[in-house]
C-alpha positions in Angstrom: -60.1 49.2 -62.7 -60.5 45.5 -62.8 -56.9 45.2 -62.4 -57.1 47.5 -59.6 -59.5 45.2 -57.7 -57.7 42.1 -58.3 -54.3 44.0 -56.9 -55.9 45.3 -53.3 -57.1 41.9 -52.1 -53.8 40.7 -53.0 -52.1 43.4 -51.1 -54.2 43.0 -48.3 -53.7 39.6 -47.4 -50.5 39.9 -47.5 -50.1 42.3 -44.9 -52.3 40.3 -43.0 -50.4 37.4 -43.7 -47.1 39.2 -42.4 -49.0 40.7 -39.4 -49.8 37.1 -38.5 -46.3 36.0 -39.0 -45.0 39.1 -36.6 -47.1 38.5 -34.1 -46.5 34.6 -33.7 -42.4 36.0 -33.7 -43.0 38.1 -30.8 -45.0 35.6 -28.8 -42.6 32.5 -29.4 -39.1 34.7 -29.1 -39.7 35.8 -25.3 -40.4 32.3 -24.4 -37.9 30.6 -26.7 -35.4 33.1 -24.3 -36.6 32.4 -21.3 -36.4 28.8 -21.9 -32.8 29.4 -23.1 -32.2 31.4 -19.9 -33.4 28.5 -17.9 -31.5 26.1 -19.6 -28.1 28.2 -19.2 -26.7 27.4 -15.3 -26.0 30.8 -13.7 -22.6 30.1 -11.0 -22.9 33.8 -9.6 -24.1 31.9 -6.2 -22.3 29.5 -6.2 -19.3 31.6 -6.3 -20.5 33.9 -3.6 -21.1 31.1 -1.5 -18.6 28.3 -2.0 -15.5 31.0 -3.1 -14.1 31.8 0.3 -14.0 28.4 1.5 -11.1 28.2 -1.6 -7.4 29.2 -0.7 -4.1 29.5 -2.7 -1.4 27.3 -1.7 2.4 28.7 -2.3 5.2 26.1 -1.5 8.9 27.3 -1.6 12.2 24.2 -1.6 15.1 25.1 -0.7 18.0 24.1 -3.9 19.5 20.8 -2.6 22.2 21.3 -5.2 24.7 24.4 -6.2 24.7 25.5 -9.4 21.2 24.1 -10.7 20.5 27.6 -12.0 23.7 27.6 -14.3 22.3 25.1 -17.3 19.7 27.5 -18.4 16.5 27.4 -16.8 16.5 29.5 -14.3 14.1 31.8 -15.3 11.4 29.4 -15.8 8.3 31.0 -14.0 6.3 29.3 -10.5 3.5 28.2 -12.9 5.5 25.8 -15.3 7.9 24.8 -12.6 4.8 23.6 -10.7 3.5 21.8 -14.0 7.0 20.3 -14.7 7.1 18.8 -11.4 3.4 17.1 -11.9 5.0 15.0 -14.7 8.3 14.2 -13.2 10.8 16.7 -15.2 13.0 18.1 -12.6 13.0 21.6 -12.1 16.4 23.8 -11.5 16.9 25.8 -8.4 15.9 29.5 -8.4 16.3 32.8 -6.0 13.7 33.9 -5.2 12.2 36.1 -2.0 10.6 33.9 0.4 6.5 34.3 0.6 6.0 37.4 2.9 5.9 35.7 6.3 9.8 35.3 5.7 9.9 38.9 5.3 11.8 41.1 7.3 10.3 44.2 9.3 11.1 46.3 6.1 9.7 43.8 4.1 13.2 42.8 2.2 13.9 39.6 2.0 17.6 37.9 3.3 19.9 38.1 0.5 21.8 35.3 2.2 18.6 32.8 1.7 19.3 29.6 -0.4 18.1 29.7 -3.8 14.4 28.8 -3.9 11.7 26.1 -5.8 8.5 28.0 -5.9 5.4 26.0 -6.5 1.7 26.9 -6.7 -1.7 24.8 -6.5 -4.9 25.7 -4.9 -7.0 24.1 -1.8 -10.2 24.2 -0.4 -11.2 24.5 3.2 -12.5 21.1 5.2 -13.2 22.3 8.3 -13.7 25.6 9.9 -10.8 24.7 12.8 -8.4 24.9 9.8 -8.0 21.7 8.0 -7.4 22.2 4.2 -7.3 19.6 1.6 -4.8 19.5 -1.7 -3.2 17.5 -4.3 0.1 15.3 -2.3 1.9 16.8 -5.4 1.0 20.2 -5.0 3.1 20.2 -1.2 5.4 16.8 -1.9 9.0 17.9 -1.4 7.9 21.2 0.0 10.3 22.7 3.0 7.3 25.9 3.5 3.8 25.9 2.6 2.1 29.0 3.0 -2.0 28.9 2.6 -3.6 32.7 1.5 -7.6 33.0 2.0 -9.7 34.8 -0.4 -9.9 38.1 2.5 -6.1 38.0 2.0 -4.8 36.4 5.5 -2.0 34.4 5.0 -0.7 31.0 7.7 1.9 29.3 7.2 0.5 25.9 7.3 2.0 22.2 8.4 1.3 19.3 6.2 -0.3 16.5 8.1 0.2 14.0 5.7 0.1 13.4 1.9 -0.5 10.2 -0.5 1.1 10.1 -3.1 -1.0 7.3 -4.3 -3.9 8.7 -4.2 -2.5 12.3 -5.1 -4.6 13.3 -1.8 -2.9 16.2 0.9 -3.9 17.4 4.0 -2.9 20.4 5.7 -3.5 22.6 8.8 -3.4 26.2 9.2 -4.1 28.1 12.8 -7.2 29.4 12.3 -10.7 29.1 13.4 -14.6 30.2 12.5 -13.3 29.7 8.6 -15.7 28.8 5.8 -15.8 25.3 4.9 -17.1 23.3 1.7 -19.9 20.7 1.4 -19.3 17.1 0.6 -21.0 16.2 -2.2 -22.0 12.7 -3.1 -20.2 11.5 -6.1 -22.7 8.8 -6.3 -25.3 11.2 -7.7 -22.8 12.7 -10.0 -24.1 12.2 -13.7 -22.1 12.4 -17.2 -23.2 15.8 -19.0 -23.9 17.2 -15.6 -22.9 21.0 -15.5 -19.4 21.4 -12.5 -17.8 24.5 -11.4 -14.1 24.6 -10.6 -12.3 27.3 -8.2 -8.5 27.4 -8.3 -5.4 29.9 -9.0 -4.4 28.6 -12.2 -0.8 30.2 -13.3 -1.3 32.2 -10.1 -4.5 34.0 -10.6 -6.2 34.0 -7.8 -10.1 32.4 -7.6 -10.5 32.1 -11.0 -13.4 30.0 -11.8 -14.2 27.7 -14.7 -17.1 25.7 -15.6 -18.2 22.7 -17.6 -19.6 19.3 -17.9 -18.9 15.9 -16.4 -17.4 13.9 -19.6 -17.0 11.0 -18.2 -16.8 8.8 -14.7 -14.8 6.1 -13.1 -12.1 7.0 -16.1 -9.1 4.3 -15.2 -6.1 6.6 -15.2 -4.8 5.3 -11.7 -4.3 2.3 -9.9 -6.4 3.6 -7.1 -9.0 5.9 -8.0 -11.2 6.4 -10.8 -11.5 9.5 -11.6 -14.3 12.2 -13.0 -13.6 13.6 -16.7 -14.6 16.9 -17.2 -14.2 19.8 -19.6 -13.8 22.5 -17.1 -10.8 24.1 -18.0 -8.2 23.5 -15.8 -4.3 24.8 -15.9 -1.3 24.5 -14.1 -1.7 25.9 -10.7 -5.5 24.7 -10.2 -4.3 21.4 -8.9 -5.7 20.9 -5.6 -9.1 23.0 -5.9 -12.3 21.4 -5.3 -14.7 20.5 -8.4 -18.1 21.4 -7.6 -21.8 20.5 -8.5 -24.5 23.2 -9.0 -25.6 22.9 -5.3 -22.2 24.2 -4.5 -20.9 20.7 -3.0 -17.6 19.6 -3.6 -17.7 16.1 -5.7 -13.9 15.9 -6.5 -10.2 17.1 -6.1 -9.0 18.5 -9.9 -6.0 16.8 -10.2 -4.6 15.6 -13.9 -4.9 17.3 -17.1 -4.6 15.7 -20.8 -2.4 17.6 -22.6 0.2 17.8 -25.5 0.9 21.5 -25.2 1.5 21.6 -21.2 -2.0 23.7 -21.3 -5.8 22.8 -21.4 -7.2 20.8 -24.1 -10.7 20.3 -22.8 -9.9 17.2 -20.8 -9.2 17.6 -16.9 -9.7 14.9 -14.5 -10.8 15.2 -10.6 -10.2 12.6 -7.7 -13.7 11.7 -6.5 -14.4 13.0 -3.4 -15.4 9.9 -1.5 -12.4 8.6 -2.1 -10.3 11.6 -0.7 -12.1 11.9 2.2 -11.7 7.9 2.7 -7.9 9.2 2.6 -8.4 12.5 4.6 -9.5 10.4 7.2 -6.6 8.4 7.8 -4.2 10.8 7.0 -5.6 13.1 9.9 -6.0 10.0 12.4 -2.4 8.7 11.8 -0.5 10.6 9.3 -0.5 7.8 6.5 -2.8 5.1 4.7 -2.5 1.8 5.5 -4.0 -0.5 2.5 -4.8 -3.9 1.9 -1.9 -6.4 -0.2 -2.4 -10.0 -1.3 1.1 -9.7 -3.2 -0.3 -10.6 -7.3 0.3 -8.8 -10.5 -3.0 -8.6 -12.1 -4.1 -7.8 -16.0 -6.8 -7.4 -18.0 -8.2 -10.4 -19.7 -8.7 -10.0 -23.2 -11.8 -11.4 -25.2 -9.7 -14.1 -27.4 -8.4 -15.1 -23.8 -11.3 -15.6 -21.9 -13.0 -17.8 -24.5 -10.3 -19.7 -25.3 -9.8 -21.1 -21.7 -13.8 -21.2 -21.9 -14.6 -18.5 -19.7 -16.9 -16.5 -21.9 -16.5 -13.0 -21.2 -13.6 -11.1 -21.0 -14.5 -10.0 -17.0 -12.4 -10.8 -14.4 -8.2 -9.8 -13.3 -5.6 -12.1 -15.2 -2.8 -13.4 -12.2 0.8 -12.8 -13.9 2.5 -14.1 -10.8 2.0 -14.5 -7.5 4.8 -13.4 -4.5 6.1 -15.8 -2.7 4.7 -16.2 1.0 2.6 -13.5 0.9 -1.4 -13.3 1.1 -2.2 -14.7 -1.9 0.4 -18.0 -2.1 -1.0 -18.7 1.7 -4.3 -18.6 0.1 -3.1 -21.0 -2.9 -3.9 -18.3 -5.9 -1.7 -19.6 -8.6 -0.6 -17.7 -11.9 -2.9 -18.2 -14.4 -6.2 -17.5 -12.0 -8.8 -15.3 -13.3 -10.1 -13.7 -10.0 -14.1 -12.5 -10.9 -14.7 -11.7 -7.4 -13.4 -10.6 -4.2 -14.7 -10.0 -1.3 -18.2 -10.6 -2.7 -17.1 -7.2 -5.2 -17.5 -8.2 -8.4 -13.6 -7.9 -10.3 -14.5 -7.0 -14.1 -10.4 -6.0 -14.7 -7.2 -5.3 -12.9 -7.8 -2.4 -11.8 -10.9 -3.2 -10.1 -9.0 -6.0 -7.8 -6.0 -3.3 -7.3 -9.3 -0.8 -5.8 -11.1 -3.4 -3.6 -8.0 -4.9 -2.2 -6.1 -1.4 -1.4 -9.6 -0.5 0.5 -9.6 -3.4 2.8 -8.1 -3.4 5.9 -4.8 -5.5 6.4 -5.9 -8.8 8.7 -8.8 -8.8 7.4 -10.5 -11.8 6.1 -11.8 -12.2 2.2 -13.2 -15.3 -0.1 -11.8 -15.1 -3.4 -13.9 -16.1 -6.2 -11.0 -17.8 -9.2 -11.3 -19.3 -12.7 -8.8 -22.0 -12.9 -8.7 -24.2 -15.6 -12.2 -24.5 -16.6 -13.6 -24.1 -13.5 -14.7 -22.0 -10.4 -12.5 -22.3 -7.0 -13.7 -19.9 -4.0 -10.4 -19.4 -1.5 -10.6 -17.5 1.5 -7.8 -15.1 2.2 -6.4 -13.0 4.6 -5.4 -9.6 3.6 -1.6 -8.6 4.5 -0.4 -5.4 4.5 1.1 -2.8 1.6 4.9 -1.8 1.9 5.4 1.2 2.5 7.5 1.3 -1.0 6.3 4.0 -3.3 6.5 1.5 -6.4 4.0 -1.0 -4.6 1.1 -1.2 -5.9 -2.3 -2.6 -4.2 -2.7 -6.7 -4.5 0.3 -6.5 -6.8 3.8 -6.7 -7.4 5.6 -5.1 -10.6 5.7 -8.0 -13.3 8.3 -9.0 -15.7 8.2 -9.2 -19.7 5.4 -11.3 -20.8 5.5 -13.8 -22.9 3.2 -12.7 -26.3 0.9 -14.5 -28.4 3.0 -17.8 -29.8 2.2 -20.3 -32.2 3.0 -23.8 -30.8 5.6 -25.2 -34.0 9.3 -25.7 -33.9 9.0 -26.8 -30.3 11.2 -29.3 -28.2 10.3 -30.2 -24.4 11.6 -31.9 -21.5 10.1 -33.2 -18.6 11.3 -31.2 -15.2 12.4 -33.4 -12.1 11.7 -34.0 -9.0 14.1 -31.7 -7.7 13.3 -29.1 -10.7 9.6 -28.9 -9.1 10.3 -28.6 -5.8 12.9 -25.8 -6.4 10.2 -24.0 -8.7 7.2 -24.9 -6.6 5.2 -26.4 -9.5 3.2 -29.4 -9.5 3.6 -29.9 -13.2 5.3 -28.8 -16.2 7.5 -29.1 -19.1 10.1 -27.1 -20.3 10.7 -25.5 -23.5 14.3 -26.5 -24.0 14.6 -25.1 -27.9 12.3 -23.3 -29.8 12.6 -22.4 -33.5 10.6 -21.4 -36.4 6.9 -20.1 -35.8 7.5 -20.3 -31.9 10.5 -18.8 -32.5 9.2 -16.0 -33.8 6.6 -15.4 -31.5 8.6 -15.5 -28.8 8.6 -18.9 -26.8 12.4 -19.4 -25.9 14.4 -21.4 -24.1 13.7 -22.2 -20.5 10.2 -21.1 -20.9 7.6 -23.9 -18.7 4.3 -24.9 -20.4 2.0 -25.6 -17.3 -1.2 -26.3 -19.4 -3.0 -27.0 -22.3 -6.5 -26.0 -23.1 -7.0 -26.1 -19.1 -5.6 -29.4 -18.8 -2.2 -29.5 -16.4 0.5 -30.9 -18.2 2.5 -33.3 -16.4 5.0 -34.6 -18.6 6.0 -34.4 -22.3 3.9 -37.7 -23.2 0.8 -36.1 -21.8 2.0 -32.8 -23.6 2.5 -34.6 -26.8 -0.8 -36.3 -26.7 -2.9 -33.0 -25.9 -1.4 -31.4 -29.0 -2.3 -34.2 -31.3 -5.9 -34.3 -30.2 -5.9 -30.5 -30.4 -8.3 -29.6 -33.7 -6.7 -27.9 -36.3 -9.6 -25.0 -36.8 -9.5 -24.1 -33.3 -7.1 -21.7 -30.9 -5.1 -23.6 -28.1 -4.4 -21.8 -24.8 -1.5 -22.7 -23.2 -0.5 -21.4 -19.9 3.1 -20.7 -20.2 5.4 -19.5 -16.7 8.9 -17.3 -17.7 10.5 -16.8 -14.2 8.0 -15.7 -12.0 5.5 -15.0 -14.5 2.4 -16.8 -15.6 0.5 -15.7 -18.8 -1.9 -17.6 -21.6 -0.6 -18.1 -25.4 -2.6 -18.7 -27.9 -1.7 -20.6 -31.1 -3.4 -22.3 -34.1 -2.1 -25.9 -35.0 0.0 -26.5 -38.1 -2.9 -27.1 -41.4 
C-alpha cells in the first residue's frame, strides 16, 4: 500500500506535467504558423496584376549564308540558339516556318522561304499605345519580330531603336488600351529584398520565378550596374521585367552566371532608371548620344595609391589620353588619378566611364585630378562618343601595360628637343637597355620614365640623383609611358 501511494502522486503529476506541455504546443504552433505565413511573400497578385502587361517576343533572321546547316547544328533548338547568340557563338542557319503572321490562308508556310534564325526573349509593356521594352540582344540582327500578349494576340512589331551598350530595346506594336507596368524606384531597392520575375524562359510562356536581391550596383558593364538576384532565370527570359512586391518593375533581367548554359542561382537585371534614361532617347531619336573625354581609365590599386601618397585606393587611374580630344584640350595627362567629376565623386573606372557616358556632349565639367602629389581641378568640355560599337564612355581601348618592375639593370638617355616635341612630353628619359631584375619585370627598350616618386624627371642627372636619395626600405613609383600608355611601377632599391 505505501508503495501504492508513493506511485499515484507520481503518476499524477506527470500527466499534469504533459497536459501542461500539450497545451503550451497548441497555443505556440498556430501562432508560430501564422507568423511563418506572414513572413512567406505570397506573388498570386502580383501575377494577376502585373502578368498581362508581360509579352513573348519571337524574332526570325533570315540565313545570310548557304549551307550553314550542313556542319552539324542544325537542329539546335530556338532556346539555345537564342543563348548562344547572348555570348557571341554564332548560330547556323535553320528552316523553319515563319511565326504565324507569315502564314498562308491555309496556315502552311512557303516552302520557298529562306532558311530561318529563330530567337526568343520576353518583354514587358511601357505604355498602353503600344511601346514594349526588351534586351537590344533579344531583337539585334532580327529581320521580324513578332510580340504575343498573355490573351494570345499577336503584332508584328518595329523596333525603334536598340543599345547595345546598355543591352536596352524598344519596340512598338499597333495596339492601344494595353496594360502597362509600374516604374519602380530602384533607389528603394534593398539587398535580401524578395523580386518576382515574368518571362518565357526556353519558350514557356509567363512562367514566373521568384527570389531575393543578392546584391546591387554589381560592376559587370561599363555602363550600368546592375541588380544580383537569385530569381531563376534561363535562356529565353531575357528581356522580362524584375519586379518588387508592390508589383513595380525595378529592372530588365538581362545576364546570367553560368558554367552549364543554365541557372546557377545568379542572374543579373539592368536597373530600371537606367533603361528608362535609355528608353527615352531611343524613342525621341532612335539612338543614345553619350558623353566622351577620350581616356582609358583603371582601377587604382592600394600599393599604388600610397605609394604616390594618395592614401586610398579611390579614384580612376589615366592609361592614356587621345590626342585632341576632350580630355588633352582640358590638359589630363596619363598618370592623373581623376577622384571627381563633375562634382560626382570617382571611386574606380567604372564610375568615371558611368558619369561621363551620362553627360550630355558640349556640356561643361570641372575635373577633380591627383597629379604628382597634389590636387589640380580642370574644367572640361564634354565631346561626343563615336558611334563605334568598341568605344567605350571617357575611354579609348588601351595597350599592354607595363607590370610591376624593379628599377636594376637599367640604362637611360635623355630625349631631345625634337624627341619631346614629336612625343608631346615635357620631360622624360628613355629606357634605352634593360637587363636583369628590370628585365625581368618587364621594362624594355624604348620604354620613357616620366617620374619618380611624383617628381618629373627631366633628364638622366636628375633621374640618377632621385634614385640615389631613394631609401632602400621603401617602394618607388615611377610613372613609366610605352607608346601611348601611361602606368605606375613600383620597385624596391637594390639592399
Amino acid at each position: 500500500m505505501k508503495f501504492q501511494s508513493a506511485y499515484r502522486p507520481l503518476r499524477l503529476s506527470r500527466l499534469i506535467l504533459s497536459a501542461v506541455a500539450l497545451s503550451l504546443s497548441l497555443s505556440l504552433l498556430p501562432g508560430q504558423s501564422h507568423a511563418q505565413a506572414r513572413d512567406l511573400p505570397d506573388f498570386t497578385e502580383l501575377v494577376e496584376r502585373v502578368g498581362p502587361a508581360v509579352v513573348n517576343i519571337r524574332t526570325s533572321e533570315r540565313a545570310r549564308a548557304a549551307g550553314n546547316a550542313a556542319n552539324g547544328m542544325s537542329e539546335i533548338d530556338e532556346q539555345m540558339q537564342e543563348f548562344l547568340r547572348r555570348f557571341g557563338i554564332p548560330v547556323p542557319g535553320q528552316r523553319r516556318a515563319p511565326p504565324r503572321g507569315d502564314r498562308g490562308s491555309d496556315g502552311n508556310a512557303d516552302e520557298d522561304q529562306a532558311p530561318q534564325r529563330r530567337g526568343v526573349g520576353s518583354g514587358f509593356i511601357l505604355s498602353a499605345d503600344g511601346y514594349v521594352m526588351t534586351n537590344a540582344h533579344v531583337v539585334t540582327g532580327a529581320d521580324e519580330v513578332w510580340v504575343t500578349l498573355t490573351d494570345k494576340r499577336e503584332f508584328k512589331a518595329k523596333v525603334v531603336g536598340a543599345d547595345r551598350r546598355s543591352d536596352v530595346a524598344v519596340l512598338k506594336i499597333e495596339a492601344s488600351g494595353l496594360p502597362a507596368v509600374k516604374i519602380g524606384d530602384v533607389g528603394r531597392l534593398k539587398v535580401g529584398e524578395w523580386v518576382m520575375a515574368i518571362g518565357s524562359p526556353f519558350g514557356f510562356d509567363n512562367t514566373v520565378t521568384a527570389g531575393i536581391v543578392s546584391a546591387k550596383a554589381r560592376d559587370t558593364g561599363d555602363f550600368l550596374p546592375l541588380i544580383q538576384t537569385d530569381v531563376a532565370i534561363n535562356p529565353g527570359n531575357s528581356g522580362g521585367p524584375l519586379l518588387n512586391m508592390r508589383g513595380e518593375v525595378v529592372g530588365i533581367n538581362s545576364q546570367i552566371y553560368s558554367q552549364s548554359g543554365g541557372f546557377m542561382g545568379i542572374s543579373f537585371a539592368i536597373p530600371i532608371d537606367e533603361a528608362v534614361r535609355v528608353s527615352d532617347q531611343l524613342r525621341g531619336s532612335g539612338r543614345v548620344v553619350r558623353g566622351y573625354i577620350g581616356v582609358a581609365p583603371d582601377d587604382l590599386s592600394k600599393e599604388v595609391a600610397e605609394s604616390i601618397g594618395l592614401g586610398k585606393a579611390s579614384g580612376a587611374l589615366i592609361r592614356s589620353v587621345t590626342a585632341g580630344g576632350a580630355a588633352d584640350k582640358a590638359g589630363i595627362e596619363g598618370g592623373d588619378v581623376i577622384t571627381k567629376f563633375d562634382g560626382k565623386v570617382v571611386e574606380k573606372a567604372s564610375d568615371l566611364r558611368r558619369i561621363v557616358g551620362g553627360l550630355k556632349p558640349g556640356s561643361k565639367a570641372v575635373v577633380q585630378v591627383f597629379r604628382r602629389g597634389a590636387m589640380k581641378e580642370l574644367n572640361l568640355t564634354v565631346g561626343e562618343m563615336p558611334d563605334d560599337s568598341k568605344a567605350r564612355a571617357g575611354e579609348v581601348e588601351p595597350k599592354p601595360a607595363v607590370g610591376a618592375v624593379a628599377a636594376l639593370g637599367l640604362q637611360v638617355s635623355d630625349l631631345s628637343e625634337a624627341q619631346r616635341r614629336d612625343l608631346k612630353l615635357r620631360a622624360g628619359v628613355r629606357v634605352d637597355a634593360a637587363s636583369g631584375v628590370a628585365a625581368r619585370a618587364g621594362l624594355r627598350e624604348g620604354d620613357l620614365i616620366l617620374a619618380v616618386d611624383n617628381t618629373e624627371v627631366s633628364s638622366v642627372k636628375q633621374f640618377q640623383t632621385l634614385m640615389s636619395k631613394a631609401e632602400k626600405a621603401k617602394l618607388i613609383n615611377l610613372l613609366v609611358r610605352r607608346d601611348d600608355v601611361v602606368s605606375f611601377v613600383l620597385l624596391r632599391p637594390a639592399r
